[in-house]
C-alpha angles and dihedrals in degrees: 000000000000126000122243117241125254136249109195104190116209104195135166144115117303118282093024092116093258088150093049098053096035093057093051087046097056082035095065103029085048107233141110123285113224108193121171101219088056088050092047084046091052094047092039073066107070095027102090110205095015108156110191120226137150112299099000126162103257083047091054087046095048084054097054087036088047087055097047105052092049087060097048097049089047089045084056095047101256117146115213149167111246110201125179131131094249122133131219105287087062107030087052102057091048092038107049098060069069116063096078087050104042140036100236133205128176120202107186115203112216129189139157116291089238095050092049087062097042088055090047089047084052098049100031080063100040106040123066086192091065082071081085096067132043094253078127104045095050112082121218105256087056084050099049084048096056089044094057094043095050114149117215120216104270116200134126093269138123098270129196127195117202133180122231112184102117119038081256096078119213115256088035123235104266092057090047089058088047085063090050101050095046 
């Protein structure tokens, strides 16, 4: 009998290290990391003039993109882990076609609000890459809003919360995999 793949879900507010962790994840479980910012930042670039903004046209076709691919990979038997800053009203429609096929975890980073900003301040000044998404046009009390309402995803899977404040999670790394792996 053969095992079903896995999804492992990194979830979490903006800014709370989601694409760190979700990257050593996939590195020592050994499977692709599928992460929605890197996918939007792949299509901004062959899409000349594209301004970001809440709700435009290239973010409402990463979401669909991000989805199917997901679903592909799983349909073909790839574990993977699946990262984006959706929360629950998004990640469960595209998530729950999956639970027969997949074995699904959710491991969900948590930081303080203020710290959050202070991450997306750093990268949205660092990284060229960040003009594909609105991190600039959203002010930060906006930002500190979306961060406290946050709604975890919310489906009848074995969940995780870490905290990812340091660059040493907690729970570390190696527990995380145990969680993984049970």
């Amino acid at each position: 009998m053969q095992s079903k793949p896995m999804v492992v879900v990194v979830s979490g507010p903006p800014g709370t290290g989601k694409t760190t962790l979700a990257h050593r994840v996939a590195a020592a479980i050994g499977c692709p990391a599928i992460c929605r910012d890197e996918i939007k930042e792949g299509m901004a670039h062959a899409t000349p003039g594209f301004v970001p903004g809440p709700g435009d046209p290239l973010t409402m076709r990463t979401l669909s993109t991000f989805f199917d691919v997901i679903g592909l990979l799983v349909g073909r038997g790839t574990s993977i882990v699946a990262e984006a800053a959706f929360q629950d009203r998004l990640w469960s429609p595209g998530l729950t076609p999956l639970l027969n096929q997949a074995d699904v975890r959710i491991i969900h980073c948590v930081i303080p609000a203020d710290l959050a900003l202070a991450r997306i301040h750093a990268r949205t000044a660092s990284d060229a890459n960040r003009r594909a998404h609105e991190d600039a046009q959203i002010d930060d009390d906006a930002r500190l809003r979306t961060h406290n309402a946050f709604q975890s995803v919310d489906l009848p899977v074995p969940t995780l919360t870490v905290d990812t404040s340091t660059d040493v999670y907690y729970p570390a790394l190696p527990e995380i995999l145990n969680f993984l792996s049970r």
